[in-house]
N, C-alpha and C positions, 0 to 999 in steps of 0.2 A: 567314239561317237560324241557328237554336240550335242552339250547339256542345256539344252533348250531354255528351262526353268531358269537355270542361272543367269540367263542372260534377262529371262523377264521379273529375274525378283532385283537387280541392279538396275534396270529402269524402273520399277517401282521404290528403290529404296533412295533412285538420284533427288539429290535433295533439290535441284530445281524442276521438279514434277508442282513444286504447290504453285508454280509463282509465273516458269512459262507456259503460254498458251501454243508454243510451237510445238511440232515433234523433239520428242527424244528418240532419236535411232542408237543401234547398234548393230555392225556386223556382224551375223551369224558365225561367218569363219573366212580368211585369205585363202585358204590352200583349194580354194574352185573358182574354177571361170564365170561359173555362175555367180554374180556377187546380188545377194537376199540381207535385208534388215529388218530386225524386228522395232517397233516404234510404239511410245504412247503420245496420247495426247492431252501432256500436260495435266492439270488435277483433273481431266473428263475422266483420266482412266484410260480411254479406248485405247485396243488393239489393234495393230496392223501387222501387214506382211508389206514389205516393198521389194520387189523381182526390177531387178534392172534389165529392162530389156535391150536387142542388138539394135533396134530402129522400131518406130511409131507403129501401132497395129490400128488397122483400119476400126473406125467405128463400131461398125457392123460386127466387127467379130467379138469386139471387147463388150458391146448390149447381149449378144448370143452365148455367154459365157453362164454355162447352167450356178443358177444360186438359190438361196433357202432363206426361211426369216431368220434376220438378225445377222444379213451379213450385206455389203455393198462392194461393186471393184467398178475400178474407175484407173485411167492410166493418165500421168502428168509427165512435164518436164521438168526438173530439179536436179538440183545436186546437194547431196547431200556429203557430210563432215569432209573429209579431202577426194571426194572423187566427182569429177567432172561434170557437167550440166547433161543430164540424160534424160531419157521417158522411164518413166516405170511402171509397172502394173500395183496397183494398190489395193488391196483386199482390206476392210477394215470391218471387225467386232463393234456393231450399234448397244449391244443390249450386254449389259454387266454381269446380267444374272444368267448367261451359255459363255461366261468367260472361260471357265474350266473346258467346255466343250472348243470352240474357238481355238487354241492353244493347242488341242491334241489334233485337230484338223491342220494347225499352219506347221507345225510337228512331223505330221506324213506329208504335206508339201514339200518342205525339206529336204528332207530324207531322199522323196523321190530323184528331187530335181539335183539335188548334191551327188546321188547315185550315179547319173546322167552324167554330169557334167561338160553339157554342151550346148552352149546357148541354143542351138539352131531349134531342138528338142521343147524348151521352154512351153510353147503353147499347147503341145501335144500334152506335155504331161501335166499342166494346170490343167485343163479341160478333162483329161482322166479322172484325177483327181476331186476336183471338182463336184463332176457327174460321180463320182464313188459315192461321196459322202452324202448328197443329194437325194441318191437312193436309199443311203442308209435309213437319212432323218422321215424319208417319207414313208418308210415302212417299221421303223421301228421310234420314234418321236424323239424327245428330248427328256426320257424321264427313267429310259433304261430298261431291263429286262425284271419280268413280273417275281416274284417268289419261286412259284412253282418254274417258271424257266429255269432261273438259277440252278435249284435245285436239280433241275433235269441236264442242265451243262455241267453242271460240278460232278454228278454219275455219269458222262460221258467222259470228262477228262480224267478222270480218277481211271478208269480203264485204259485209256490212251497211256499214264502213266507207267500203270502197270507193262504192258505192250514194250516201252523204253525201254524200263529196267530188268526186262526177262528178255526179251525177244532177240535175236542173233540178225535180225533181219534189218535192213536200213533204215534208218529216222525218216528217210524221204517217204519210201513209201510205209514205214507205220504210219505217216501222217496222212497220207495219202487215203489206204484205206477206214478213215474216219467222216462216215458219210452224213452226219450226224446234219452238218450245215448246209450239206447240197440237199437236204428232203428226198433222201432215199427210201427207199421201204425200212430199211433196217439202220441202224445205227453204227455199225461199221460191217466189212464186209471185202473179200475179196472173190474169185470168179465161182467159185462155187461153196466159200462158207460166209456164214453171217453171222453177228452178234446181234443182239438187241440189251440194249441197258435199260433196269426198270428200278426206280428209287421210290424212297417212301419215308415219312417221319413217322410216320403211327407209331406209340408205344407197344399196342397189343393187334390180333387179328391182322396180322399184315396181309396186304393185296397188294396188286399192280394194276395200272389202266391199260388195259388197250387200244388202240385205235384203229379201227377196221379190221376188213377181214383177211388183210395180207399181211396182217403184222409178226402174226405166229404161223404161216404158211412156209414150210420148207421142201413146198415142190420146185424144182429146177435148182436143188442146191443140196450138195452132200449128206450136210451138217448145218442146222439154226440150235444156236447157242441163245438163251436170256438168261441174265447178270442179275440179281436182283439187290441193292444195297439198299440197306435200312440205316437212317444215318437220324440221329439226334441234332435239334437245330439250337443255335445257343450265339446269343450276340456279344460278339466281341470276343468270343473265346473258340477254338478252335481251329482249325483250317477253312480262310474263307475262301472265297470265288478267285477273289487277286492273290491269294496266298498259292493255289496250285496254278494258276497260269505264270502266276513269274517263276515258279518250279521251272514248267515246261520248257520256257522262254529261255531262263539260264540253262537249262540242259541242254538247250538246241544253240547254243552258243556257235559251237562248233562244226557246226553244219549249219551253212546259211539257207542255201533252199529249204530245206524243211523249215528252218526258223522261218521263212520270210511265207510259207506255203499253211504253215499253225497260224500266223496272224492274221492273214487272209480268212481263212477259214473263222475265224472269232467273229471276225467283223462280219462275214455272211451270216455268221450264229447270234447276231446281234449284240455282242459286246464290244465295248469300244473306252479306253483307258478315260476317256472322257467323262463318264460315269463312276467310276471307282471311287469314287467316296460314296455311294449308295451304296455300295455290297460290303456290308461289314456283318452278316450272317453267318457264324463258323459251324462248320458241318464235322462232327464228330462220328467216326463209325460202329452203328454196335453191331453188323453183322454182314456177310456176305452170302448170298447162295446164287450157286451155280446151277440150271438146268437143263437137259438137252430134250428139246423140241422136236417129239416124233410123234407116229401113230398112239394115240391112247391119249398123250397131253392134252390137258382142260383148253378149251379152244373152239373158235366157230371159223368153217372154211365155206367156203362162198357156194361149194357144192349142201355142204347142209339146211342152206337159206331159202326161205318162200321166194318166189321171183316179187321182184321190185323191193328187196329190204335191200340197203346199203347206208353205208356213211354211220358205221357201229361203232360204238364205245363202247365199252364193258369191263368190268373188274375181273380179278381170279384172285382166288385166295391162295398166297403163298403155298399153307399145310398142304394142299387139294398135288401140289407138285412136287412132292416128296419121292416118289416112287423114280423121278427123273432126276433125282439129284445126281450129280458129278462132281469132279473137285475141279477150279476155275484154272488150273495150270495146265486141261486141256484144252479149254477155250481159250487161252492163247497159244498155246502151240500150234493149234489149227489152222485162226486165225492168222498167225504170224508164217505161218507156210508160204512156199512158191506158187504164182497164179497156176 
């Protein structure tokens, strides 16, 4: 894979960045038809992408091109270092301070359009692309996932892990069944069992939150399992957020759909590498409980509600679900089952 960085710390380290005012380009890679450059500009700093296109794109299409602040695309004629006088598409990083973000967006451009490799494709997969990230920034901003998120994805991947390392069943669909990002009722789940994952740093009296009244509902499902981890939070030391996703990532080496089906999913889950230097929160385990979710369990079901209550939150104290404990190597064997 092209090491992206490397090419952008060699245009920042060229020592005619202080003094020209022109671009410095550099080839991403020869071996695609697609030929992509990454570029600065001179001591501004800024970043760019330049897509050498097959022929001129109409006006119209290149203004309708979905964008966000802090970025601008525009297509020119040039030629750049030995290749021939073309048009290109130009995407260019305005603002210094979404550099890091910038870079991991022309990163998954890349990727995509090198994946491809056919020019014809080109504007299909800019405009995918594009519109991806467009949605991302306008639902989840430019400053990353809160505490408590983190928190609540690092107890979902921590289970996802566990699933890997136990389960006999395929990376594709363990990943698959991790419903945590599409806003399922439950947190992972296949046609008839369900987990739910519920985390917590509290030292003492531990609880979990609920949310509504289908959270802890296991009608129309065999078996609802909830995971409860209690994890001690501590900066800089322990297993962070980035610390179990690049786990996952290199475990999924080997299996590209599933790898390529995990990433996806991050980014519906609001993470995005472009952030990774704000999660440097290490999450330490001091305990696991397992319980299974039936008649009797602390819980409100929409049949026990005055009419017109909804949209509930509510705690449960751990101790209160003692009587339901289980050991956690049947909720994934459950889980990890045939639909």
């Amino acid at each position: 894979m092209t090491e992206y960085k490397q090419i952008w710390s060699e245009l920042d380290q060229d020592k005619r960045i202080k003094e020209n005012k022109e671009l410095l380009a550099r080839l991403v890679t020869d071996r695609s038809e697609i030929k992509i450059f990454f570029a600065t500009e001179g001591y501004l700093g800024h970043r760019y992408i330049l897509i050498k296109l097959p022929n001129k794109w109409s006006n119209d299409i290149v203004q309708n091109l979905p964008i966000w602040k802090g970025i601008s695309i525009e297509q020119a004629s040039m030629n750049i270092l030995d290749h021939n006088i073309s048009w290109y598409l130009i995407i260019k990083n305005n603002f210094e301070e979404i550099k890091n973000i910038f870079e991991a967006f022309i990163g998954n451009v890349c990727d995509n359009l090198l994946q491809a490799d056919e020019e014809v494709k080109i504007l299909e997969i800019v405009e995918q692309t594009l519109s991806h990230w467009k949605s991302f920034f306008e639902e989840y901003g430019f400053t990353g996932l809160s505490d408590s998120a983190q928190r609540g994805l690092y107890g979902e991947l921590w289970f996802l892990r566990c699933l890997i390392k136990e389960s006999p069943l395929s990376t594709v669909k363990l990943v698959e069944r991790w419903k945590g990002p599409n806003r399922k009722t439950h947190d992972f789940s296949n046609k008839s069992i369900a987990v739910e994952i519920k985390t917590s740093t509290a030292k003492k009296h531990h609880k979990f939150q609920v949310s509504g009244e289908k959270q802890l509902d296991d009608r129309g499902l065999k078996k609802l399992y909830l995971v409860f981890l209690s994890f001690a939070e501590m900066e800089s030391t322990g297993e962070s957020l980035n610390g179990i996703i690049e786990w996952l990532i290199v475990s999924l080496d080997a299996f590209p759909a599933a790898q390529n089906l995990f990433k996806e999913k991050l980014f519906q889950v609001g993470y995005s590498i472009a952030h990774s230097s704000l999660y440097t929160t290490g999450f330490i385990n001091r305990e696991v409980r397992t319980f299974l979710v039936q008649e009797g369990f602390p819980r409100l079901l929409s049949e026990n509600l005055p009419d017109g209550l909804g949209d509930l939150t509510y705690s449960v104290a751990v101790a209160s679900c003692r009587d339901y404990e289980i050991p956690l190597n049947l909720a994934i064997s459950d889980i990890s089952g045939d639909d």
